[in-house]
Structure formats: C-alpha cells, structure tokens
VMD Tcl script that builds the backbone (N, CA, C; Angstrom):
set m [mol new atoms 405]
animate dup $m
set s [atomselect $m all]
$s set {name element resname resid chain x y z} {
  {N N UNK 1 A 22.059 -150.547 -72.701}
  {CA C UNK 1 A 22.416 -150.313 -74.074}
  {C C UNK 1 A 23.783 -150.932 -74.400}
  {N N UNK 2 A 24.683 -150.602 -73.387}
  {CA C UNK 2 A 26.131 -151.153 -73.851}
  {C C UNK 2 A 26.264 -152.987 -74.001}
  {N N UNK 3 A 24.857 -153.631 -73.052}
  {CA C UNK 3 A 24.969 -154.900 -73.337}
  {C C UNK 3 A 24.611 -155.366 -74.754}
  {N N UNK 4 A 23.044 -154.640 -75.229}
  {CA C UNK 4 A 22.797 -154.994 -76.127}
  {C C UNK 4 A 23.983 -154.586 -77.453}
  {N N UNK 5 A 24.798 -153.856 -77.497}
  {CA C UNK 5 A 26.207 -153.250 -78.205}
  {C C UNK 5 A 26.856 -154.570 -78.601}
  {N N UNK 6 A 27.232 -155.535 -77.005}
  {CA C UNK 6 A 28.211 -156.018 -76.902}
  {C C UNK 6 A 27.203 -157.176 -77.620}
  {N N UNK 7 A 26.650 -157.735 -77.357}
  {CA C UNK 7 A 25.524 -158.977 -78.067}
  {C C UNK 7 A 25.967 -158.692 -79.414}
  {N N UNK 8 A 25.464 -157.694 -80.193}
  {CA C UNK 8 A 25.252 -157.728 -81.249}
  {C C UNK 8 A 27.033 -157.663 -81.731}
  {N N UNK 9 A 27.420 -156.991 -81.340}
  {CA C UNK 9 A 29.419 -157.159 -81.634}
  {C C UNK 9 A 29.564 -158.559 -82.134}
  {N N UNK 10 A 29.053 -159.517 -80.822}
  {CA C UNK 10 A 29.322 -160.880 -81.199}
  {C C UNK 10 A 28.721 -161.641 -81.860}
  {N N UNK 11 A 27.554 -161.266 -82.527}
  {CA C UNK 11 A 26.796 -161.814 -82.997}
  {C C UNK 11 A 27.725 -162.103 -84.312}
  {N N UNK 12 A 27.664 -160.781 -84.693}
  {CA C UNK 12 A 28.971 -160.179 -85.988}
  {C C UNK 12 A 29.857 -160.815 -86.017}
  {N N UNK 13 A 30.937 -161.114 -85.342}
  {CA C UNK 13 A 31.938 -161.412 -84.814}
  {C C UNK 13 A 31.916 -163.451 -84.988}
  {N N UNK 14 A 31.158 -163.833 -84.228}
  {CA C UNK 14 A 30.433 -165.294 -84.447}
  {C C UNK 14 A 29.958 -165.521 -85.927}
  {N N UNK 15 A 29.549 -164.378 -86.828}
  {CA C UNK 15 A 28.923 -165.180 -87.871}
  {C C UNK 15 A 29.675 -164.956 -89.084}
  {N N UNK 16 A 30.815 -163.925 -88.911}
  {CA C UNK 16 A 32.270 -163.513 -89.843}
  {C C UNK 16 A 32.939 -164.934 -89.845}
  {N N UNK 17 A 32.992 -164.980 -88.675}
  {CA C UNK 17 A 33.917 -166.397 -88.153}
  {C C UNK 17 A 33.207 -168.203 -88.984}
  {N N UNK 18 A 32.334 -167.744 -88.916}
  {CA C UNK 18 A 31.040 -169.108 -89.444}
  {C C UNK 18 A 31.397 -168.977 -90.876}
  {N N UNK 19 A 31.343 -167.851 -91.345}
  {CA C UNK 19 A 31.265 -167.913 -92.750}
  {C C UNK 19 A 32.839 -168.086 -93.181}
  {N N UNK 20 A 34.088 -167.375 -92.695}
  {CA C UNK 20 A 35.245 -167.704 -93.167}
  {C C UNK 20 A 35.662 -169.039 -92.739}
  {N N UNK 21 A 35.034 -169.656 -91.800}
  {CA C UNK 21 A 35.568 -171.247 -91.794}
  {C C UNK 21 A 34.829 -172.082 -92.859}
  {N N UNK 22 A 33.468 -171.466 -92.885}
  {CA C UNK 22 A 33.380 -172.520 -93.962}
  {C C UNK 22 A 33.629 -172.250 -95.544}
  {N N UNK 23 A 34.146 -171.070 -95.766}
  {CA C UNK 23 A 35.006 -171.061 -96.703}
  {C C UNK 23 A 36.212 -171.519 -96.989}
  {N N UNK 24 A 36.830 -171.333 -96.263}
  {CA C UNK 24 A 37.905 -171.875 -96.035}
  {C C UNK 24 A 37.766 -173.831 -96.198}
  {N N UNK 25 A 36.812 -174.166 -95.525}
  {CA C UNK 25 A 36.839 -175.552 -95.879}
  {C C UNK 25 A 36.337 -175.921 -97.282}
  {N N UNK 26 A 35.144 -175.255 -97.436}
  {CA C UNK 26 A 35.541 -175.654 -98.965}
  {C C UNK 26 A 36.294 -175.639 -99.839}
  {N N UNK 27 A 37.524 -174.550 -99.737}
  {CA C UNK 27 A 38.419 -174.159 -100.266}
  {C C UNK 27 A 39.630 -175.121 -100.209}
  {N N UNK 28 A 39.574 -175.579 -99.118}
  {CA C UNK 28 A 40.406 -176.908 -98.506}
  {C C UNK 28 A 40.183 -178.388 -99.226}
  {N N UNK 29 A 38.606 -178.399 -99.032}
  {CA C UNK 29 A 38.370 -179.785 -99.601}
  {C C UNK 29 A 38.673 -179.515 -101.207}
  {N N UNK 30 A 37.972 -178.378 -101.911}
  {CA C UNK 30 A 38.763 -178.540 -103.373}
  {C C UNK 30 A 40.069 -178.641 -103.512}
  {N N UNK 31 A 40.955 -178.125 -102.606}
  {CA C UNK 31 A 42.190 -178.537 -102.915}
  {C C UNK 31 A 42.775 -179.925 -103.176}
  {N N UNK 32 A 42.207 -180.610 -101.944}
  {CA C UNK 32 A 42.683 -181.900 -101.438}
  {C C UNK 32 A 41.938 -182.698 -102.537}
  {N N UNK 33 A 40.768 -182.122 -103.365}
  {CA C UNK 33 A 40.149 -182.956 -104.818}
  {C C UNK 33 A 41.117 -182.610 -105.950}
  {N N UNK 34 A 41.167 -181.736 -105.703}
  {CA C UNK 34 A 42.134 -181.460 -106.963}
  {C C UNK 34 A 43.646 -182.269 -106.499}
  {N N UNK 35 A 44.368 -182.058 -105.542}
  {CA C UNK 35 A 45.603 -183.072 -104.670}
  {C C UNK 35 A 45.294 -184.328 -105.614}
  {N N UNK 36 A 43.952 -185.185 -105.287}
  {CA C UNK 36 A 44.063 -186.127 -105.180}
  {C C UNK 36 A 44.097 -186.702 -107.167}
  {N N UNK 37 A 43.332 -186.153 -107.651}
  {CA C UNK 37 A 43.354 -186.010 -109.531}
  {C C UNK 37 A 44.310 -185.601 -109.840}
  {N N UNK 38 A 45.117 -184.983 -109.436}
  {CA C UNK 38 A 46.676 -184.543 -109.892}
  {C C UNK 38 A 47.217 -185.719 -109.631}
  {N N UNK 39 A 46.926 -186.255 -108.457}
  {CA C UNK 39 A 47.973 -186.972 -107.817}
  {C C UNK 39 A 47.678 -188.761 -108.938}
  {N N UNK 40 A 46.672 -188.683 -109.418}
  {CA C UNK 40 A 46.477 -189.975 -109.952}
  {C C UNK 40 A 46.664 -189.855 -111.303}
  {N N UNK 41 A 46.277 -188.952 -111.708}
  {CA C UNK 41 A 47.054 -188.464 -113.177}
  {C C UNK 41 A 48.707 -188.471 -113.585}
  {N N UNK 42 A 49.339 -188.008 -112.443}
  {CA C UNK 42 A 50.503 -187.601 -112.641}
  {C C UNK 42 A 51.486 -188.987 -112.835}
  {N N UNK 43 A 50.998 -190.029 -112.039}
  {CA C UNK 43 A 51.832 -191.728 -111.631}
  {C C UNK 43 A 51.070 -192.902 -112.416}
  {N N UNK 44 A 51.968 -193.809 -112.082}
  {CA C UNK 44 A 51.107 -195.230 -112.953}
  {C C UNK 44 A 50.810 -195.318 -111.707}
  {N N UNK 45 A 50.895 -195.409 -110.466}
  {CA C UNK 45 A 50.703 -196.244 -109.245}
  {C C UNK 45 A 50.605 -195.388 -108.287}
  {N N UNK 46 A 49.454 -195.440 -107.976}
  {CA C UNK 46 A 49.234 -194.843 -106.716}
  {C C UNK 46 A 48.784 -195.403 -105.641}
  {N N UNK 47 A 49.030 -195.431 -104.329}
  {CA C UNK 47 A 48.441 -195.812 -103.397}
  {C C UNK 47 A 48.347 -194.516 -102.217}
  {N N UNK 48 A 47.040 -194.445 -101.784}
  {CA C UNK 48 A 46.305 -193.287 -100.646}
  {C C UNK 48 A 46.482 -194.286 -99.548}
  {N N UNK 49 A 47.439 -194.447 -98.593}
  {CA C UNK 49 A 47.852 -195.627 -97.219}
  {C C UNK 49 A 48.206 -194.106 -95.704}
  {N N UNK 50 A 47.822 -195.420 -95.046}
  {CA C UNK 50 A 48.281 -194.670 -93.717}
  {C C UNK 50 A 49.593 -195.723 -93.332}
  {N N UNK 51 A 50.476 -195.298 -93.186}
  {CA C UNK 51 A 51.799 -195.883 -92.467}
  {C C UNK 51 A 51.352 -196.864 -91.195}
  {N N UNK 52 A 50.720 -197.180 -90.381}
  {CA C UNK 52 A 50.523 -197.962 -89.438}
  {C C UNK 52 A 49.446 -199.146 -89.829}
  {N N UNK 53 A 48.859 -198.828 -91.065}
  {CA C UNK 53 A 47.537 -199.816 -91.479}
  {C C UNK 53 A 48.329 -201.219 -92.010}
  {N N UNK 54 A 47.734 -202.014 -91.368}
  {CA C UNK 54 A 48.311 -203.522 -91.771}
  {C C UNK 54 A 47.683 -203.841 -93.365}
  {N N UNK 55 A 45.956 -203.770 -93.482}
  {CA C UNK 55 A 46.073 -203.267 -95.105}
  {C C UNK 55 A 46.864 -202.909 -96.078}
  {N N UNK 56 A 46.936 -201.831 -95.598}
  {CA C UNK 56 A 47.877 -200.868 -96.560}
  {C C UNK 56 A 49.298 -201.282 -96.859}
  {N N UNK 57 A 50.124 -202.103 -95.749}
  {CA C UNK 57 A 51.159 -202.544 -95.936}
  {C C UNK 57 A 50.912 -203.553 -96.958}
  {N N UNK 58 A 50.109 -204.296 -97.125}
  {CA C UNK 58 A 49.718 -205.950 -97.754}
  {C C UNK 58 A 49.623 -205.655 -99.259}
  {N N UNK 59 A 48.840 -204.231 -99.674}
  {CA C UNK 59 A 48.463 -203.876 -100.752}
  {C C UNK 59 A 49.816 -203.411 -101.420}
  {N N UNK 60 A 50.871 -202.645 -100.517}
  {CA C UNK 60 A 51.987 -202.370 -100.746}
  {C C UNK 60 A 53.149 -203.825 -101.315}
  {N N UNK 61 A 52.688 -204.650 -100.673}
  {CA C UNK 61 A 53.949 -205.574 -100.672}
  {C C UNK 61 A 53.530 -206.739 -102.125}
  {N N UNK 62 A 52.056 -205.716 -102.625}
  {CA C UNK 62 A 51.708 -206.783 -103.979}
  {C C UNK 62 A 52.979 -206.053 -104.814}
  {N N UNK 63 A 53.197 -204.734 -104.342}
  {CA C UNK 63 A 54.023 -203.888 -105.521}
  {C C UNK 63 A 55.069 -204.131 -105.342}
  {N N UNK 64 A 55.563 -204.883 -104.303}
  {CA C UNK 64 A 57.343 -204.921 -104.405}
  {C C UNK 64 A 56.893 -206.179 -104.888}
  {N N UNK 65 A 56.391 -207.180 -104.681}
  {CA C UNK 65 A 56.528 -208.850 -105.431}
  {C C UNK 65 A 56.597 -208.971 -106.632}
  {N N UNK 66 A 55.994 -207.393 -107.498}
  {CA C UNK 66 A 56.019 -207.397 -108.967}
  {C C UNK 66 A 57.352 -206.693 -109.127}
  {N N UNK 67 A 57.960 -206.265 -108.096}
  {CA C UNK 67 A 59.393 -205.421 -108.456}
  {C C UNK 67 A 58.599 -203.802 -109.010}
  {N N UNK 68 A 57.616 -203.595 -108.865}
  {CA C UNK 68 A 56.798 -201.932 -109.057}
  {C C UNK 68 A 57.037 -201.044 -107.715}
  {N N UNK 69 A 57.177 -199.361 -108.167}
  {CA C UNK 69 A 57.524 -198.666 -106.754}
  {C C UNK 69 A 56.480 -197.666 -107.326}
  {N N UNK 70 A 55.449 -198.015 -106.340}
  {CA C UNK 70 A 54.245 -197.463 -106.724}
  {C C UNK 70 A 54.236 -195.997 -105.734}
  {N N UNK 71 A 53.870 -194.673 -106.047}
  {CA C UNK 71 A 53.823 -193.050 -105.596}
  {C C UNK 71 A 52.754 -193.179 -104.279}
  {N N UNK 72 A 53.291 -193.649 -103.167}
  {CA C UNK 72 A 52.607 -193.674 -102.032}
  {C C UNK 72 A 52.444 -192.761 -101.159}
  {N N UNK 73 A 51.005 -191.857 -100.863}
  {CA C UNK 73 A 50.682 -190.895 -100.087}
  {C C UNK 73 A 50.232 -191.263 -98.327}
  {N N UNK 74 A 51.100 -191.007 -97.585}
  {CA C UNK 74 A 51.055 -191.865 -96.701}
  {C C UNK 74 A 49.768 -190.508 -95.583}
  {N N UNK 75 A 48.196 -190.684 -95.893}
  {CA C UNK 75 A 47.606 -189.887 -95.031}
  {C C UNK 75 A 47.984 -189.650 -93.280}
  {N N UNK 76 A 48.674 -190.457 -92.798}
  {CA C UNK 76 A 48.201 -190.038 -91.584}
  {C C UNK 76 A 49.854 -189.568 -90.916}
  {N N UNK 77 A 50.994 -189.002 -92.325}
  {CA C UNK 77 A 51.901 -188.323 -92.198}
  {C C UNK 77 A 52.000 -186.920 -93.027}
  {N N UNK 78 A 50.533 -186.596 -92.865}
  {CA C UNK 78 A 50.274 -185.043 -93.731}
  {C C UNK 78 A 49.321 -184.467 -93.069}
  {N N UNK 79 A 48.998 -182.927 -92.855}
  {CA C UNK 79 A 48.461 -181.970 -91.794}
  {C C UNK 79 A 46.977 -181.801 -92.648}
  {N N UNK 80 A 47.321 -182.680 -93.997}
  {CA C UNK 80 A 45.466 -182.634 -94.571}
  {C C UNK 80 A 45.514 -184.047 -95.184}
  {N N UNK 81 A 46.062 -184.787 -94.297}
  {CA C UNK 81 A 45.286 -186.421 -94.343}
  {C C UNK 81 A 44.196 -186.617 -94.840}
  {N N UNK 82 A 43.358 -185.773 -93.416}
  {CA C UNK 82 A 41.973 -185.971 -93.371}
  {C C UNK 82 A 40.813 -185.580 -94.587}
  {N N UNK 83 A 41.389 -184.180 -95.014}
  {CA C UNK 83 A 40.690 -183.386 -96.148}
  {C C UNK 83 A 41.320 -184.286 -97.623}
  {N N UNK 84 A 41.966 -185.201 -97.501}
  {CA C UNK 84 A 42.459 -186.215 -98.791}
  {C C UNK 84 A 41.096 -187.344 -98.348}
  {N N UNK 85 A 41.473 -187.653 -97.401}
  {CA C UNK 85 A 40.730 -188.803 -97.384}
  {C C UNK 85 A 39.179 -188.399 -97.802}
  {N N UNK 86 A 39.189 -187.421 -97.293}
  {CA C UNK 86 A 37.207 -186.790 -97.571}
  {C C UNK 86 A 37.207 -186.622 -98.878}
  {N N UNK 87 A 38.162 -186.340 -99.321}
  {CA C UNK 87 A 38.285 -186.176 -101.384}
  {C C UNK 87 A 37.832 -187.580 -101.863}
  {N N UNK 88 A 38.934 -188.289 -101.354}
  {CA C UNK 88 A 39.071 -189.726 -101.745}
  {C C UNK 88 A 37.678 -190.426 -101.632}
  {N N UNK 89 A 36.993 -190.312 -100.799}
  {CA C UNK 89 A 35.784 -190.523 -100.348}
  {C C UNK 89 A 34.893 -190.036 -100.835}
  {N N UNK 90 A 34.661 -188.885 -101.961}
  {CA C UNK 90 A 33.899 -188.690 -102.461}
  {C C UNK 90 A 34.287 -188.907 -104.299}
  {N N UNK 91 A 35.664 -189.383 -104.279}
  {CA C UNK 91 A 35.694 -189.579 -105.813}
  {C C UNK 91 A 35.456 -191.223 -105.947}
  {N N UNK 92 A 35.731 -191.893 -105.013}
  {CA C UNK 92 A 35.756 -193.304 -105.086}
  {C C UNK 92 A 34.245 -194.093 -103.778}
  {N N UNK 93 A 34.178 -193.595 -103.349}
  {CA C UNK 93 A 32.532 -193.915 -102.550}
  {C C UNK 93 A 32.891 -194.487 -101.573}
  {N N UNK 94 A 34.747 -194.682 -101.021}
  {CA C UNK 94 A 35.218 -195.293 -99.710}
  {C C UNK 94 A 35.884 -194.132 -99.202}
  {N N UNK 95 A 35.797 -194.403 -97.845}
  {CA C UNK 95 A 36.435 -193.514 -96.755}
  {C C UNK 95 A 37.998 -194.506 -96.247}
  {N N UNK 96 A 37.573 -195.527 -96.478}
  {CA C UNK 96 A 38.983 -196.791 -96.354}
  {C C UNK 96 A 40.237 -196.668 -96.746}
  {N N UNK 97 A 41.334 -197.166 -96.446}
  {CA C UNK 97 A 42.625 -197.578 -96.795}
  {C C UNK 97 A 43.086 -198.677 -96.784}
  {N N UNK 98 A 43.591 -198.949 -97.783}
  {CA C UNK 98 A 44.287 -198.065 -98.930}
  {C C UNK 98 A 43.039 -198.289 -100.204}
  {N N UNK 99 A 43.592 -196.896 -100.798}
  {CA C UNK 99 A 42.983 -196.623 -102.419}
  {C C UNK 99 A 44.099 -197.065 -103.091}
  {N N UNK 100 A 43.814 -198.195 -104.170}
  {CA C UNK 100 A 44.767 -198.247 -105.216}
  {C C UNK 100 A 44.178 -197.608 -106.620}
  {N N UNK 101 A 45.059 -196.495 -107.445}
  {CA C UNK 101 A 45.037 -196.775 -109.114}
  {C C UNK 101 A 45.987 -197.006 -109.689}
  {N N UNK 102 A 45.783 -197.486 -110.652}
  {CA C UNK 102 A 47.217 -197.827 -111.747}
  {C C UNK 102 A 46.588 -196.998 -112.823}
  {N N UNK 103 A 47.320 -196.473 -113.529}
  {CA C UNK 103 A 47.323 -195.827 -114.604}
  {C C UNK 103 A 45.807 -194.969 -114.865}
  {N N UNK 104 A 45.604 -194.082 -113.651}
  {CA C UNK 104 A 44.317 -193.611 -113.488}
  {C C UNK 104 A 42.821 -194.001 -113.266}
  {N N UNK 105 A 43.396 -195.577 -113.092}
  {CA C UNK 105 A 41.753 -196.595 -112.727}
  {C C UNK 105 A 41.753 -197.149 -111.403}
  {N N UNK 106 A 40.932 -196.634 -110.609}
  {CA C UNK 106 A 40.299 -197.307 -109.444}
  {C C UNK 106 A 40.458 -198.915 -109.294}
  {N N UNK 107 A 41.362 -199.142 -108.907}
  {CA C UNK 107 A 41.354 -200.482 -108.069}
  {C C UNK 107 A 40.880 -200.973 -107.470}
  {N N UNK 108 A 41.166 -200.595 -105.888}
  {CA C UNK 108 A 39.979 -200.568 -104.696}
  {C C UNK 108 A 41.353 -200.406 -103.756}
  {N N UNK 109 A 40.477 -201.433 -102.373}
  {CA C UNK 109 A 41.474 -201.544 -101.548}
  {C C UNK 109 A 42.269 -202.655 -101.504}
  {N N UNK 110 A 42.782 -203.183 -100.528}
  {CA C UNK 110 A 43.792 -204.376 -99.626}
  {C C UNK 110 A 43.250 -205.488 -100.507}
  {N N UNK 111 A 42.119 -206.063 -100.432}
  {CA C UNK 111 A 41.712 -207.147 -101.110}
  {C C UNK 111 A 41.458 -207.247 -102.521}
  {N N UNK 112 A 41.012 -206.258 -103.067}
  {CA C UNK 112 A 40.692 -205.784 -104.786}
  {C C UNK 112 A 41.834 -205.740 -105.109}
  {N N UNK 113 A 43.003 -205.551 -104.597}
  {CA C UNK 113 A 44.123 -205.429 -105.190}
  {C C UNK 113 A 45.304 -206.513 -105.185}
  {N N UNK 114 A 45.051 -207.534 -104.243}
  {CA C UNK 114 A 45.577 -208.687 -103.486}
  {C C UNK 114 A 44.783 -209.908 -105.045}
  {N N UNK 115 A 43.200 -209.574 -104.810}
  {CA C UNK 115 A 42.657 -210.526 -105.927}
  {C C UNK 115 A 43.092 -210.840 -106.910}
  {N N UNK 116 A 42.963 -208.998 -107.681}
  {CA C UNK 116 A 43.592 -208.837 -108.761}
  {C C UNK 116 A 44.897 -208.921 -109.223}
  {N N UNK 117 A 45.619 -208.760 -108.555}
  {CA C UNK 117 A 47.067 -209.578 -108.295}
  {C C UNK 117 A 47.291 -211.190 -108.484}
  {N N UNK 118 A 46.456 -211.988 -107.616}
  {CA C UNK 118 A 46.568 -213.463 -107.983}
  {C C UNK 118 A 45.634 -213.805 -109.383}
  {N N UNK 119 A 44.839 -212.950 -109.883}
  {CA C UNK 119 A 44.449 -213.599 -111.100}
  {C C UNK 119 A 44.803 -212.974 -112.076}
  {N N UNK 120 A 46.132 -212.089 -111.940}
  {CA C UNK 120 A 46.516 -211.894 -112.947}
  {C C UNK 120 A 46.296 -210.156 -114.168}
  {N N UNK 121 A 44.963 -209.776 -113.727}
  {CA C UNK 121 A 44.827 -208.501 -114.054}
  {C C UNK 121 A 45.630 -207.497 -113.723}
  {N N UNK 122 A 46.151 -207.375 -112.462}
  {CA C UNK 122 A 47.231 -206.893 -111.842}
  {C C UNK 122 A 48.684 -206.041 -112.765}
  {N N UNK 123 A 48.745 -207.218 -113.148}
  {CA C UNK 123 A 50.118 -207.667 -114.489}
  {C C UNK 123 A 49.739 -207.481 -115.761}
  {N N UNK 124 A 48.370 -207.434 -115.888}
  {CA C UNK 124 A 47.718 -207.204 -117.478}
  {C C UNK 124 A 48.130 -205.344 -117.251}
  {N N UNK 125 A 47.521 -204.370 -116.290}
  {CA C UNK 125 A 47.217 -203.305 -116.189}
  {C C UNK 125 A 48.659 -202.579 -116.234}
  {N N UNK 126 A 49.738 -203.389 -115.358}
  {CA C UNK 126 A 50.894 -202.527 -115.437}
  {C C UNK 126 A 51.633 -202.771 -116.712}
  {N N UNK 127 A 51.547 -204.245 -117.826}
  {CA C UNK 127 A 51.923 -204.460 -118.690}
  {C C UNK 127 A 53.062 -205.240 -118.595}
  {N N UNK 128 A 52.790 -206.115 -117.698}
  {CA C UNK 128 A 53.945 -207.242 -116.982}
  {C C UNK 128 A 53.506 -208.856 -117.525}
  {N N UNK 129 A 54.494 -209.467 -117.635}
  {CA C UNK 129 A 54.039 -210.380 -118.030}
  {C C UNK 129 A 53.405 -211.541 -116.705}
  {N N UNK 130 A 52.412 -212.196 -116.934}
  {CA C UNK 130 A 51.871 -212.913 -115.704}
  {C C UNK 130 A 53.354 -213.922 -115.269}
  {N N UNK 131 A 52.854 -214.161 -113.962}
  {CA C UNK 131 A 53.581 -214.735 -113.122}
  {C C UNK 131 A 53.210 -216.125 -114.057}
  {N N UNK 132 A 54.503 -217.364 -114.175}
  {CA C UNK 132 A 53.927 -218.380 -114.657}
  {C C UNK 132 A 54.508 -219.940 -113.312}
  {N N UNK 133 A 55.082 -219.173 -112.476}
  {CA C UNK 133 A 55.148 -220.660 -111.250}
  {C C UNK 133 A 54.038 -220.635 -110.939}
  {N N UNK 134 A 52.958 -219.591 -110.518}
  {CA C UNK 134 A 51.772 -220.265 -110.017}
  {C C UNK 134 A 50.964 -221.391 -110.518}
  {N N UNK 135 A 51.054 -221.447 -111.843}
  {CA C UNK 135 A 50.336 -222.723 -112.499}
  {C C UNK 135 A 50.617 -223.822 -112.731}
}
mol reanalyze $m
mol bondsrecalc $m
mol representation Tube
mol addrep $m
C-alpha cells in the first residue's frame, strides 16, 4: 500500500510540475512577444543581433555608414535570448540573425538590409538623402 501511496504522490507531483512549466512558458514566450512589439514600436531602428555573428556585425556597419545608431538587442547577452528569438520567429517567419526594422517594418536580415542599402531604399525609409558618389 505505502508503494502504491508513493506512485501516486509522484504522479501528482510530476504532473503539478508539467503543468506549471508549461505555464510558465507560455507566459514567457508572451512576454518575449510582447518584448519584441514594444521593442519595435518604441525605436526607428532596430536590430535583434547576437554579438559574435559576423552577419549581424555587417548589417550593423550599414548603420554607422549612414551615421544612424540603430536600438540593438544583442540576444545572446540576455537570460531570454532564446524566448526573443522564438517571438521573433514567429512574428517574422525567421529564426535568423539579425532582424532588421526601421520605423516598425520588417526588413529582413544581413543581406535584405545590405541590398536595400545599396539601392537606396535604405535612405528613402530613414528619410536620408541617397548617397550620390555611388553614381
């Protein structure tokens, strides 16, 4: 009898535990959705980068060439990186870095933003005037 006691204790015990983690994660991931809509609302410039991504640096260095200091969330120097990135990943359909927006519009990444930079949309969006040595 005292085994079957102890079984069922844990059964309890195991499925308290099941259910407050996955509350808790949902509770987590809405945060980190809501993080991330605050976070693009609030700036003209955002970039979602990890500090070690050679990407992410490249996409960065379109914003100093325009003289812009774009609100950079550096994921993989925050304890919910991961639960951003899973946001990010479900508002934009990439799990990748870097996410660029300007003024609340989806960019993309490293290259969408590198493109759009040399042809000029780049400078239309922040309200800069185009570069004119390139031509």
């Amino acid at each position: 009898m005292a085994k079957s006691t102890f079984v069922l204790l844990l059964l309890v015990v195991s499925v308290t535990v099941l259910l407050y983690s996955s509350a808790f994660t949902e509770a987590g991931d809405g945060d980190a959705s809501a993080f991330v809509k605050k976070t693009i609302s609030s700036h003209s410039i955002v970039i979602f980068s990890k500090s070690y991504c050679p990407y992410c640096r490249k996409a960065k260095a379109v914003f100093k060439e325009l003289k812009q200091k774009p609100y950079v969330v550096e994921l993989d120097e925050r304890d919910d990186g991961w639960s951003i990135q899973d946001a990010l990943s479900e508002i934009v359909g990439r799990r990748t870095v870097p996410q660029v927006f300007i003024n609340g519009k989806h960019i993309g990444g490293s290259d969408d933003t590198v493109e759009a930079y040399e042809n000029g949309e780049l400078a239309k969006l922040l309200g800069l005037s185009a570069k004119k040595d390139d031509l």
